[in-house]
N, C-alpha and C positions, 0 to 999 in steps of 0.2 A: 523438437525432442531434446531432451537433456544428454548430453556424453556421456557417454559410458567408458570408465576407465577400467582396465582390468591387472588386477594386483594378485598375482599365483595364478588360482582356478575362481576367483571369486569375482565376479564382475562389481565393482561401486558405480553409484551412481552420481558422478564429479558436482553436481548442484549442491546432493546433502552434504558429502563432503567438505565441500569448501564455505561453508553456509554453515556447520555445524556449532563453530564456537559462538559465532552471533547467537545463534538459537539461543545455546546454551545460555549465553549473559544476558540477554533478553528477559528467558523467562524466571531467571533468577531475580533481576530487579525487579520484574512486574511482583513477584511473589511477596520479594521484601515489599514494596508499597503497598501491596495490599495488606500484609499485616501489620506494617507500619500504621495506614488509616486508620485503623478498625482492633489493634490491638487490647484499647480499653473497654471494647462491646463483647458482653460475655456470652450472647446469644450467636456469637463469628464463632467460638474453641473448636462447637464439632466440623465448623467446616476447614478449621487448621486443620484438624487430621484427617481428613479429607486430603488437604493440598499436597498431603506428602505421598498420595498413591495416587494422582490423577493417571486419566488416561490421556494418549498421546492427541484424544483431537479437545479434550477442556483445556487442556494446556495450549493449544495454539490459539482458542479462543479467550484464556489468558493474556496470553500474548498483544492481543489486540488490542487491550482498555491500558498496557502500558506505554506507557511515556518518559521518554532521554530526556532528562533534561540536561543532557552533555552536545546535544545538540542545536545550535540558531536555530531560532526561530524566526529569522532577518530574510529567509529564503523565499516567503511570499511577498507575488507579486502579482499585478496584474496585465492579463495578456488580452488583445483583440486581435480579431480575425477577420481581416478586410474583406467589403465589400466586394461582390462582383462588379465592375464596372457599368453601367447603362450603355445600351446602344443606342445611340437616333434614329438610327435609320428602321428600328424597329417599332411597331405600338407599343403601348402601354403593357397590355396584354399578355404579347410576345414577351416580354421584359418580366413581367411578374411570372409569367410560368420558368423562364430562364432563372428568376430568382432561387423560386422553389424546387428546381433542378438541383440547384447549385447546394442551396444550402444541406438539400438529401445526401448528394453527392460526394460534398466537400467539408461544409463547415459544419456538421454535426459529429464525423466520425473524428476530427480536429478536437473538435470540443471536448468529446466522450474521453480520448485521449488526452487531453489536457487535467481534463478531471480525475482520468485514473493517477499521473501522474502528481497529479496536486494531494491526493487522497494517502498513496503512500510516500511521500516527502518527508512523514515522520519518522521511517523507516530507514534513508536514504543516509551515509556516512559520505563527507570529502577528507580521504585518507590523504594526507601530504605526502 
């Protein structure tokens, strides 16, 4: 659950708050870029005036097709996710269903996380 801060009688909710100026600069650049591409297509005007009343969920899906480029792009890498060891004293068998244990287990939700992670990295700021 997100924190809830309370300022007088009004409870905030500490995530939008602390999270608000990024939004804001976010969706301000993504806006400029997109009317930066697309400025000389004259069939884009009516969707300009469009951008100046969106509602709050086209703009987060805005948000999404933008790109920092204030930020490395040097941050990808690649990762593995070792192996379960073999056992001998086990069959084969035993060992392959251990594998497919494992991997249900361990190495997909690893993975899945890995990927979400990698996915918003475009997102990700290291403030000095």
């Amino acid at each position: 659950m997100h924190e809830l801060i309370e300022t007088g009688k009004v409870k905030e909710n500490l995530a939008d708050t602390e999270t608000k100026k990024i939004r804001e600069y976010m969706l301000k650049e993504a806006e400029l870029q997109y009317r930066d591409y697309y400025e000389t297509d004259k069939e884009e005007g009516e969707f300009f005036e469009y951008m100046d009343n969106m509602t709050y969920r086209d703009k987060l899906r805005l948000i999404e097709i933008f790109e920092d480029f204030t930020i490395t792009n040097s941050q990808k890498k690649m990762a593995s996710i070792p192996k379960r060891e073999n056992n001998p004293e086990l069959s084969v068998f035993s060992n392959l269903a251990l594998d497919l244990i494992d991997f249900r287990d361990r190495v997909k939700p690893m993975a899945d996380d890995m990927a979400m992670l990698d996915k918003s990295l475009k997102f990700q700021r290291d403030d000095p």
